[in-house]
C-alpha positions as CSV (number, residue, x, y, z in Angstrom):
1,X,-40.3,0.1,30.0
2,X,-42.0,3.0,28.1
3,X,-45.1,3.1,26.4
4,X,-45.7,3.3,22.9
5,X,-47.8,4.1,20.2
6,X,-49.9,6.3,22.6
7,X,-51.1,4.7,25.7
8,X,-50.0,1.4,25.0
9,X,-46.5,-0.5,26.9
10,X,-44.4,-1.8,25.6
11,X,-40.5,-3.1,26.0
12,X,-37.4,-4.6,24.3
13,X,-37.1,-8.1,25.1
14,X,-33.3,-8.6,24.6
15,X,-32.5,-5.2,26.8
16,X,-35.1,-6.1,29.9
17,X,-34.9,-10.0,29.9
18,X,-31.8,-11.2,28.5
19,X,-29.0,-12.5,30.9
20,X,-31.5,-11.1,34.3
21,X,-31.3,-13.6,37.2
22,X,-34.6,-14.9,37.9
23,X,-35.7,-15.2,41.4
24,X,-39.1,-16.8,42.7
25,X,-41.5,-15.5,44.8
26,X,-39.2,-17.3,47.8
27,X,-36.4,-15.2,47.1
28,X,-34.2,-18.1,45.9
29,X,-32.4,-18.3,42.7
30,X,-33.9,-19.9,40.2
31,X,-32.0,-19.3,36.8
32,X,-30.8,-17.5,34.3
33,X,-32.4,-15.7,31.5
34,X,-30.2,-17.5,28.5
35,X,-33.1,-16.8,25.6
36,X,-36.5,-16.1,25.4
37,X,-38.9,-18.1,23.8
38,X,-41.3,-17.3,20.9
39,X,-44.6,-19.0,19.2
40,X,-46.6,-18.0,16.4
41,X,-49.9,-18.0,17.2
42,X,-52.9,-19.2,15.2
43,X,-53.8,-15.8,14.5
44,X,-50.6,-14.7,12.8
45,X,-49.1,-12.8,16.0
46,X,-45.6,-13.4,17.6
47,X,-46.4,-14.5,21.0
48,X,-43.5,-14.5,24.3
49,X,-44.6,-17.4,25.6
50,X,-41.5,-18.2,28.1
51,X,-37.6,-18.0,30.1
52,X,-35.2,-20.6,28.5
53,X,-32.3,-21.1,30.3
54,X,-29.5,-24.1,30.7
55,X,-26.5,-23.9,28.1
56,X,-28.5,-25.3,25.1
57,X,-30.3,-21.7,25.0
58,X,-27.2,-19.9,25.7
59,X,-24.7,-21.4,23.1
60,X,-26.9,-20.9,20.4
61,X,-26.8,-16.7,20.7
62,X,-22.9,-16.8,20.1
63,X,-23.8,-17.0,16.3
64,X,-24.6,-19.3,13.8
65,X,-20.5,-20.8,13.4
66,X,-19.2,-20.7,17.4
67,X,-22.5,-21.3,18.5
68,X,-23.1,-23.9,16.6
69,X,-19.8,-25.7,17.3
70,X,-20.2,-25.0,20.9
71,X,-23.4,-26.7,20.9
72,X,-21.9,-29.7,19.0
73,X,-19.3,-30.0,21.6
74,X,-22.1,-29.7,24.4
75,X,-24.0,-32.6,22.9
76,X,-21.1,-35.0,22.4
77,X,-20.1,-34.5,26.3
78,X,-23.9,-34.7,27.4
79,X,-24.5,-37.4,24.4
80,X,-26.4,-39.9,27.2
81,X,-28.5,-37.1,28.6
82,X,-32.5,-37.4,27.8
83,X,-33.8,-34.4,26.0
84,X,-30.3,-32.5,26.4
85,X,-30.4,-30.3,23.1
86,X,-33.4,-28.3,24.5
87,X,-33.4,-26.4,27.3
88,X,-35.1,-25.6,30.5
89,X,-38.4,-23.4,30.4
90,X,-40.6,-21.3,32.5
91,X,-44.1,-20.0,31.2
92,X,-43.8,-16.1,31.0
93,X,-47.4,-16.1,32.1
94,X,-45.4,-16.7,35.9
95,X,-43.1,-13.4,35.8
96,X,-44.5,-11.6,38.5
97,X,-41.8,-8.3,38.4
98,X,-38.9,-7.1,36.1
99,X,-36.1,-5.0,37.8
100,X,-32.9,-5.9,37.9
101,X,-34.0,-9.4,38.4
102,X,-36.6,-11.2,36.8
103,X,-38.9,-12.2,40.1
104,X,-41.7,-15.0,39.6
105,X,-45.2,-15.3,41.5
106,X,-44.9,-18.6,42.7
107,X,-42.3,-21.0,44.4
108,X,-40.3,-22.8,41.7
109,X,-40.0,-26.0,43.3
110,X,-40.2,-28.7,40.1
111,X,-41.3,-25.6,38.1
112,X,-38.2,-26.3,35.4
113,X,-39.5,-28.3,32.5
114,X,-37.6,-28.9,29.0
115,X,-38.5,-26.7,26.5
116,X,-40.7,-28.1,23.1
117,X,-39.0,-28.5,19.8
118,X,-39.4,-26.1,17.0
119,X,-40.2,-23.0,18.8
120,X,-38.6,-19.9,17.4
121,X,-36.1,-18.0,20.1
122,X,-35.0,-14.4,20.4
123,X,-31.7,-15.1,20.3
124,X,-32.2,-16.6,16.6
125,X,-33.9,-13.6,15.7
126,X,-31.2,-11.2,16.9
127,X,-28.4,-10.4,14.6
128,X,-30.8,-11.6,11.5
129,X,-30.1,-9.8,8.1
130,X,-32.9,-7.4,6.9
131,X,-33.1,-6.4,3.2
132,X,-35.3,-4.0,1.7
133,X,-36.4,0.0,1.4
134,X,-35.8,1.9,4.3
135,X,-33.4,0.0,6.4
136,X,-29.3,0.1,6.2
137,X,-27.9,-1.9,3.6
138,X,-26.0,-3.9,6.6
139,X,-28.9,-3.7,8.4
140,X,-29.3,-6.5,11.2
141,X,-32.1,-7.0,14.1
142,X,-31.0,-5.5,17.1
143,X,-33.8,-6.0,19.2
144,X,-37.6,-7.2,19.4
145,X,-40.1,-4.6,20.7
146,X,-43.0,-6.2,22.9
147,X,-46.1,-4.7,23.4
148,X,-47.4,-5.8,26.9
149,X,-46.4,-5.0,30.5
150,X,-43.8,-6.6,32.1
151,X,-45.3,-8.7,35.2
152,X,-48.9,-7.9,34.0
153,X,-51.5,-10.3,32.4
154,X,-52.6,-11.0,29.2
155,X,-50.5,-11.5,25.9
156,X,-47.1,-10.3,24.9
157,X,-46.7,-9.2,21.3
158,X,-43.9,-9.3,19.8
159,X,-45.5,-5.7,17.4
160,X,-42.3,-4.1,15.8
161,X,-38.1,-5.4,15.2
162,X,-35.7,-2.7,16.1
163,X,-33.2,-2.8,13.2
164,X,-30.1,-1.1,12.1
165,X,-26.0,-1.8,11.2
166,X,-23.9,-3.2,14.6
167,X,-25.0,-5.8,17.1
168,X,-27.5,-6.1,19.5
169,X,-27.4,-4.9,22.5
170,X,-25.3,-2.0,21.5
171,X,-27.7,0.6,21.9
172,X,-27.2,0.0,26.3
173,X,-31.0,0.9,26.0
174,X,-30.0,4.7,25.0
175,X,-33.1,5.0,22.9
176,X,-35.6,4.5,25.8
177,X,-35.9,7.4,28.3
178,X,-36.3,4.6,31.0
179,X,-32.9,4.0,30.5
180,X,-30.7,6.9,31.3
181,X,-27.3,7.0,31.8
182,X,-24.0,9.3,31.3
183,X,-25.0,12.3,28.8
184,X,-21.7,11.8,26.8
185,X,-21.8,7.9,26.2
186,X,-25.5,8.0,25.4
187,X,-24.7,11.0,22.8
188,X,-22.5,8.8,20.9
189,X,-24.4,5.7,21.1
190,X,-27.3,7.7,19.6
191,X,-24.8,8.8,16.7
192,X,-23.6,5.3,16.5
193,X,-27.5,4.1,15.6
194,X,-28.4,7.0,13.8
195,X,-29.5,4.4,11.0
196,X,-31.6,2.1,13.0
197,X,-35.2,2.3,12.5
198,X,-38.2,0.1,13.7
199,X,-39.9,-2.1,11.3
200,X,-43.6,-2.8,12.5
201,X,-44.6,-6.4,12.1
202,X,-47.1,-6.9,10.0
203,X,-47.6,-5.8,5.8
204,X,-44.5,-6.1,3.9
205,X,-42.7,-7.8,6.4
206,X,-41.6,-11.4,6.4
207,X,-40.0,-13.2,9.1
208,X,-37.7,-16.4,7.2
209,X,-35.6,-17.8,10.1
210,X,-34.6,-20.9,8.4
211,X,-33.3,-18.4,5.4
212,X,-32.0,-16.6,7.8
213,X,-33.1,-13.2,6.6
214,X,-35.9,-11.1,7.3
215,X,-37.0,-9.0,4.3
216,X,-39.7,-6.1,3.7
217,X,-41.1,-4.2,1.3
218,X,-42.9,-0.8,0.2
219,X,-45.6,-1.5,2.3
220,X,-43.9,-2.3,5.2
221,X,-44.1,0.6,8.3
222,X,-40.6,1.8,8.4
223,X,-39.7,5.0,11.3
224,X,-36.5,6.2,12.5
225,X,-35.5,4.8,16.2
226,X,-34.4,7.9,17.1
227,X,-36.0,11.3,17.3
């Protein structure tokens, strides 16, 4: 995690939660992080308001055609299940710690409850098409930069989309000094992304999941990724 705009932390949601084991405050494993859920808040603001796990958040992020036939599939076998499309959630509000595992602050006996319906997800919102000035023409949504500290209180903002040509998760976190690696591999990732940028949330930007497309404008804050 790094801080940006100034003083402010921030992190990448898909690159320090997706796919972490989460662990509660007994050391016992609790689940996987499979997607991370999102609500729009009153006020306009993209909100991470919790961990899903269980397959029906996990199939999903395979893309929109072997996703969606692999959650087909799910639901015919598990046809006589209660509430089986949606899947398990923890309120983010209960991370504690993010390492290499995402620990909680309390036990998480009965703590697993199914998700609500008609919730946005990361996972949707990774690999979403963006159109407009400044941004690749095959520019896609790599990752979503949160403003907040992982483990600490308060909200956690979704603020700004990284964006550029490939798929997420490609950058191996490359473009953050917290996550350093071999000199050679990070070089080339860099020259990989040199056209990914980050689109602040906010003017000139618009958010249509069930188009399937995020597109900006003139007036949209558009910066290069990579210095």
């Amino acid at each position: 995690m790094t801080a940006a705009r100034g003083s402010r932390p921030s992190y990448d949601a898909a690159l320090h939660l997706l796919d972490r084991q989460v662990v509660d405050s007994d050391g016992r494993l609790v689940a996987k992080v499979d997607d991370v859920e999102l609500v729009r808040a009153d006020d306009g603001r993209l909100l991470v308001t919790g961990i899903l796990s269980g397959l029906p958040a996990l199939l999903p992020r395979f893309g929109p055609r072997a996703g969606s036939l692999a959650a087909r599939v799910h639901r015919e076998i598990r046809w006589a299940a209660a509430d089986q499309e949606q899947p398990l959630v923890i309120g983010f509000d209960l991370v504690d710690e993010v390492t290499s595992e995402v620990r909680l602050s309390c036990s998480a006996e009965g703590l697993l409850e199914r998700a609500q319906g008609g919730r946005w997800r990361l996972g949707t919102l990774l690999g979403t098409p963006v159109h407009g000035p400044g941004v690749h023409r095959s520019a896609r949504v790599l990752d979503a930069r949160v403003r907040g500290r992982l483990g600490g209180p308060g909200d956690h903002v979704v603020e700004a989309l990284v964006v550029g040509p490939g798929r997420p998760g490609a950058l191996l976190g490359y473009d953050r000094r917290s996550e350093p690696g071999p000199w050679l591999v990070g070089s080339f990732v860099r020259w990989l992304h040199r056209h990914a940028v980050v689109v602040d949330l906010g003017a000139g930007v618009e958010l249509d999941l069930e188009a399937g497309e995020v597109r900006i404008t003139g007036d949209a804050s558009v910066r290069p990724l990579l210095g």
